[in-house]
C-alpha positions as CSV (number, residue, x, y, z in Angstrom):
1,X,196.8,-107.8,34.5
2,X,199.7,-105.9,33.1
3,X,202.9,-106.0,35.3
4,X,203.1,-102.6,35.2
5,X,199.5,-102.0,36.6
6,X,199.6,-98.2,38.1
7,X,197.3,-95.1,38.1
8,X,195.7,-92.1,40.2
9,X,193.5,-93.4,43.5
10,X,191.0,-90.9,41.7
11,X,190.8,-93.0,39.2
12,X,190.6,-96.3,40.6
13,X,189.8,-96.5,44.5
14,X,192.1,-98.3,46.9
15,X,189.1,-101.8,46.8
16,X,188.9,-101.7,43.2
17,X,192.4,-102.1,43.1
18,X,192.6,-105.0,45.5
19,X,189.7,-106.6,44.2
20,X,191.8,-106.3,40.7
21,X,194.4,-108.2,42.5
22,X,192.5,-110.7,44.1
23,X,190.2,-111.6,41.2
24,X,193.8,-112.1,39.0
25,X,195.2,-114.3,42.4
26,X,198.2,-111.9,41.5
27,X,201.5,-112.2,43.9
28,X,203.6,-109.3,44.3
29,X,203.8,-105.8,45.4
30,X,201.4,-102.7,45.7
31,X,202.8,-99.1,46.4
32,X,201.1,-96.7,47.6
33,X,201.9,-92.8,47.7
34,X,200.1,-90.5,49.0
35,X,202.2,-86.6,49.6
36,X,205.3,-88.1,51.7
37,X,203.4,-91.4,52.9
38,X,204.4,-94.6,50.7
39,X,203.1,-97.9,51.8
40,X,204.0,-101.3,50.7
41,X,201.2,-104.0,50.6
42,X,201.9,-107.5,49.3
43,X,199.9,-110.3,48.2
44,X,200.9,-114.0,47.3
45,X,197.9,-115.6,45.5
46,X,195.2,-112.2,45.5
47,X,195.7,-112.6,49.6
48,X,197.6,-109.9,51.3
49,X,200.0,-111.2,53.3
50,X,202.1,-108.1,54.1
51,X,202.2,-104.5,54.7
52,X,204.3,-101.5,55.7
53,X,204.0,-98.2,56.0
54,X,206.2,-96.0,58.5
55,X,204.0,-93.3,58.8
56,X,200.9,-95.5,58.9
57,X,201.6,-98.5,60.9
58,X,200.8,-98.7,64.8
59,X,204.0,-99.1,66.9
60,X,204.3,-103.0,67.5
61,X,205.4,-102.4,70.9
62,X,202.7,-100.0,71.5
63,X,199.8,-102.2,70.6
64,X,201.7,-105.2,72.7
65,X,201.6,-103.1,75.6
66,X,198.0,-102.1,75.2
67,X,197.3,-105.7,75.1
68,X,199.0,-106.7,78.4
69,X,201.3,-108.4,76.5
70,X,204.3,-106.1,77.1
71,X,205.1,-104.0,80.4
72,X,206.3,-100.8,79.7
73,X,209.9,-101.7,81.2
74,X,210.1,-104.7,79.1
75,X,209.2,-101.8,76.1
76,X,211.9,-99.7,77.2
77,X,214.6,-102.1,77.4
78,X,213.8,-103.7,74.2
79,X,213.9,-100.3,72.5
80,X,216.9,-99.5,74.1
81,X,218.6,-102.7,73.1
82,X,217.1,-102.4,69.5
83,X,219.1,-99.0,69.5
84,X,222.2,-100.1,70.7
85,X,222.1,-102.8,67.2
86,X,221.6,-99.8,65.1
87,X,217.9,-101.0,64.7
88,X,219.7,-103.6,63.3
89,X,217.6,-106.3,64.8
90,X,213.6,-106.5,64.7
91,X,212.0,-105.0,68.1
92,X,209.9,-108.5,67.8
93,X,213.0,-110.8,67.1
94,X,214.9,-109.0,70.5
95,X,211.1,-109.0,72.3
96,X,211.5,-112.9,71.7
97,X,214.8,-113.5,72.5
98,X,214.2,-112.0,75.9
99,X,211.3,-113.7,76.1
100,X,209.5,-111.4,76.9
101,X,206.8,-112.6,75.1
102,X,206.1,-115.6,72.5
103,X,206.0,-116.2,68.3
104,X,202.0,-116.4,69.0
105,X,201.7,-113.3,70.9
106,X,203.9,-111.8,67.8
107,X,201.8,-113.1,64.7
108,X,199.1,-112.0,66.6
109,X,199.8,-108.3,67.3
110,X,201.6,-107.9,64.0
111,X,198.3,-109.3,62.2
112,X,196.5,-106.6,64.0
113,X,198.8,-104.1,63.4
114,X,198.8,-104.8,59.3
115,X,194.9,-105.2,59.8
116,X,195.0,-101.1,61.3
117,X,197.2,-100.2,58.2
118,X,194.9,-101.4,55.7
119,X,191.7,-100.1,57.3
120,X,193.6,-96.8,57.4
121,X,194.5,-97.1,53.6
122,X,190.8,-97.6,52.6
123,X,189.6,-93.7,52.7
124,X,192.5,-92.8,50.9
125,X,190.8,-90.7,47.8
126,X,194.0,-89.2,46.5
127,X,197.4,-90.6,45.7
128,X,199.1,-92.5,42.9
129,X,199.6,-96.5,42.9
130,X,202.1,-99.3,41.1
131,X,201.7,-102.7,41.3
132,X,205.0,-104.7,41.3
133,X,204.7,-108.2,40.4
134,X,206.7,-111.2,41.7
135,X,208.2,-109.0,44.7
136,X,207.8,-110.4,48.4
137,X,208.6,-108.8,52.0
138,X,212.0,-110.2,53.2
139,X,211.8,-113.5,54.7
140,X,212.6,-111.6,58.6
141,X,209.1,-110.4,57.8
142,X,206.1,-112.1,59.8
143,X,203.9,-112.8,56.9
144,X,199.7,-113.0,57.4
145,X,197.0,-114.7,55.7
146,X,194.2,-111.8,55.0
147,X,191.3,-111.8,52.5
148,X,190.5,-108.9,50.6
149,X,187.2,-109.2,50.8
150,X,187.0,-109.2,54.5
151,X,189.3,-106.3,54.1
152,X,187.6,-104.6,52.2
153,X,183.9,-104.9,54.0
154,X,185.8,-104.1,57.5
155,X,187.7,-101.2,56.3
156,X,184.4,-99.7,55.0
157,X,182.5,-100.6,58.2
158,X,185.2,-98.3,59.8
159,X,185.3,-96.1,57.3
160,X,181.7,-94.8,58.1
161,X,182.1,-94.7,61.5
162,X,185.3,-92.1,60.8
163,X,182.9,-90.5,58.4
164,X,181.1,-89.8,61.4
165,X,183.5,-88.5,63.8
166,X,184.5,-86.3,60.5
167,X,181.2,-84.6,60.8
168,X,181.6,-84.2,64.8
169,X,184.9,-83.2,64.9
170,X,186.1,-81.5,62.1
171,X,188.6,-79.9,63.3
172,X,191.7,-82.2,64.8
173,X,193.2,-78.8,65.6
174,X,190.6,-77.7,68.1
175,X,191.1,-77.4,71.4
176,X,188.0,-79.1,73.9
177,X,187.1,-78.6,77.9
178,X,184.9,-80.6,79.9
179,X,181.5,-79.4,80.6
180,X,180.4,-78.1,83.4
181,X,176.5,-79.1,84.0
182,X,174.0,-75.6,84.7
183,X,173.8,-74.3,87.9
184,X,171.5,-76.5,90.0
185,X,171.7,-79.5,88.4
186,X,174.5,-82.3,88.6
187,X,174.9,-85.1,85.7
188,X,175.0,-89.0,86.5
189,X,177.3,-90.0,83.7
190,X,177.2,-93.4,83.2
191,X,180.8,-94.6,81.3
192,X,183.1,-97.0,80.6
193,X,187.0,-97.4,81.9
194,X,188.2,-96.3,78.0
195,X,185.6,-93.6,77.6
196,X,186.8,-91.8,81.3
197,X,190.9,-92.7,79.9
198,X,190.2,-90.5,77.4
199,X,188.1,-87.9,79.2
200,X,190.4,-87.7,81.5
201,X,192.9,-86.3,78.5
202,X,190.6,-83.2,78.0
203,X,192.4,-80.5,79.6
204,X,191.2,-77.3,77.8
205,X,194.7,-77.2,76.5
206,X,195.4,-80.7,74.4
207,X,194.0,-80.5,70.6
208,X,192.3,-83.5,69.6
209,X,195.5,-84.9,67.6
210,X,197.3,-84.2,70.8
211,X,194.9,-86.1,73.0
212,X,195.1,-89.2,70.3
213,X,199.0,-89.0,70.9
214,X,198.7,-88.9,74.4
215,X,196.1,-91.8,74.4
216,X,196.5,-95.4,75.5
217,X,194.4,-96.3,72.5
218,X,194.5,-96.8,69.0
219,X,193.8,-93.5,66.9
220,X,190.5,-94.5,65.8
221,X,189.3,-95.7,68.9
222,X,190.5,-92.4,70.1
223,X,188.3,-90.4,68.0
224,X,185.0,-92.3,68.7
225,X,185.5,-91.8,72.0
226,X,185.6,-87.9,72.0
227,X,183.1,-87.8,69.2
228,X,180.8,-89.9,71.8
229,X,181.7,-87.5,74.8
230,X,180.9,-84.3,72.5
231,X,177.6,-85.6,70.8
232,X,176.7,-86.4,75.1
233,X,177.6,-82.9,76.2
234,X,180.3,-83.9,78.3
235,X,183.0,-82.2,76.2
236,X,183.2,-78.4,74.5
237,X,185.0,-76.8,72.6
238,X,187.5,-74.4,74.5
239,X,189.6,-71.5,73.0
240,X,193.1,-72.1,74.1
241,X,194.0,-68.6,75.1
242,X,190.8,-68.1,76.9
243,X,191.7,-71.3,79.4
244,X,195.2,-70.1,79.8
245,X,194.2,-66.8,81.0
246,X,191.6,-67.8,83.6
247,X,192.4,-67.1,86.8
248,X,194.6,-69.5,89.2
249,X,191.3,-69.8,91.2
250,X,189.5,-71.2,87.8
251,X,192.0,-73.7,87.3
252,X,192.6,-74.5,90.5
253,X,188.5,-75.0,90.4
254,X,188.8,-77.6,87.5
255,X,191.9,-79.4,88.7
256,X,190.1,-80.2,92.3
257,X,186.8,-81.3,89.9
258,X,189.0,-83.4,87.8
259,X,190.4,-85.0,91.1
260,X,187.4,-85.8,92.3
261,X,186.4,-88.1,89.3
262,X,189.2,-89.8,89.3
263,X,189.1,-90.6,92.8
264,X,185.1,-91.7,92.1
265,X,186.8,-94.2,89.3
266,X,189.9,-95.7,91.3
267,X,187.4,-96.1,93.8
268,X,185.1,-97.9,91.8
269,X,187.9,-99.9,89.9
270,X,189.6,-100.9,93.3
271,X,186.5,-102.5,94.5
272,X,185.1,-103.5,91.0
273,X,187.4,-106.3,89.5
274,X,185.8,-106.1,86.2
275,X,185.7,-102.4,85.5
276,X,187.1,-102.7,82.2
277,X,184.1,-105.0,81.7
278,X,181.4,-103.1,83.0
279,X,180.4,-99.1,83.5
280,X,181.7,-96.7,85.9
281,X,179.1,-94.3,86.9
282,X,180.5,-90.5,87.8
283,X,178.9,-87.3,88.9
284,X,179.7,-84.1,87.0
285,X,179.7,-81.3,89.4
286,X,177.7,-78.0,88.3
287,X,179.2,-75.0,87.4
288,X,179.5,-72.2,89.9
């Protein structure tokens, strides 16, 4: 392989490339560029053992507090002390120190978050690429041990399952409403803690891209979650200005309704240990 391997994603998709590198057990650095999103991916032997990307990578301390690794104080004043160094210092290297959590508990989270960067990269079909040889990540850098292949074939397996919420939601921009069963008939809906989390971010006023900001979960999870709720009926799309100018009596309506699920699932949580385990069951009330 030349050392000055580059060319249009167009050209050569993202797991040709990597299986390039991998076949050639190459070491060094890919960029990626894709408008004004450049990531870095770097490999020691055809294995990738790195990769950043600002725009693409989940936020450490995110996915550490989603893990119940981190409380969201402990977040707060690591971030805070990561400001006051002129993000000088690593949020994991101050999350240590504090001890706050452990190396493990690092390398862990960190492979997960490089893992989510990758899978992301993978339906990329635009964007240029250069391969840099014989150019590692700083040694500050928490290094992995991944296999392309497996990469590759779990990226894809995503990939379709995006393809799908594509086709279900196209529109990230739209704006969705919970919906309200006909008259005379209410809805058993049978769902999981993560499925009602993210129910409960339909408002008739978020977008989806505004819900998955909002959410406790990872983007993708996110998505598969609404498309889900939408393919089920339980969600609709919802014209902003219509919901804004319904009357204090409508939203009043759908604020009590909303109340009243939640109340169902604290209920069931509170004497349910293993709610995030199992299924919550919920009645949808009928529309008047």
């Amino acid at each position: 392989m030349d050392l000055d391997l580059q060319g249009s994603i167009e050209k050569f998709t993202l797991p040709e490339i990597f299986q390039l590198i991998a076949a050639g057990r190459k070491s060094g650095t890919l960029g990626i560029q894709k408008d004004e999103s450049i990531v870095m991916i770097y490999f020691r032997n055809g294995d990738i053992i790195y990769g950043y990307g600002p725009r693409q990578t989940y936020h450490l301390g995110q996915l550490l507090k989603e893990r119940g690794l981190l409380s969201a104080q402990q977040l707060d004043e690591s971030v805070m002390a990561q400001a006051r160094t002129d993000n000088s210092l690593r949020l994991g290297e101050i999350l240590i120190k504090k001890r706050f959590i452990d190396r493990a508990d690092l390398e862990k989270v960190v492979r997960e978050q490089i893992e989510q960067l990758l899978y992301s990269l993978l339906a990329w079909q635009s964007g240029s690429f250069k391969f840099y040889e014989d150019q590692f990540p700083t040694e500050e850098e928490i290094t992995v041990n991944l296999s392309v292949e497996n990469v590759i074939l779990e990226g894809l397996r995503r990939h379709d399952e995006m393809s799908m919420v594509r086709e279900v939601l196209p529109d990230f921009e739209r704006v969705y409403t919970i919906s309200a069963s006909q008259k005379g008939r209410a809805r058993a809906v049978t769902m999981e803690a993560a499925e009602w989390n993210v129910m409960a971010l339909v408002d008739g006023f978020r977008t989806v891209n505004e819900i998955c900001d909002n959410s406790s979960m990872p983007r993708e999870e996110t998505l598969k979650v609404l498309a889900k709720l939408k393919l089920a009926g339980i969600i609709t799309p919802a014209e902003r200005k219509q919901v804004a100018e319904a009357s204090s009596g409508e939203l009043e309506e759908m604020v009590q309704r909303l109340a009243g699920l939640f109340e169902d699932y604290l209920k069931e949580k509170t004497t349910a240990p293993t709610a995030n385990r199992r299924v919550t069951e919920t009645v949808l009330g009928e529309q008047q």
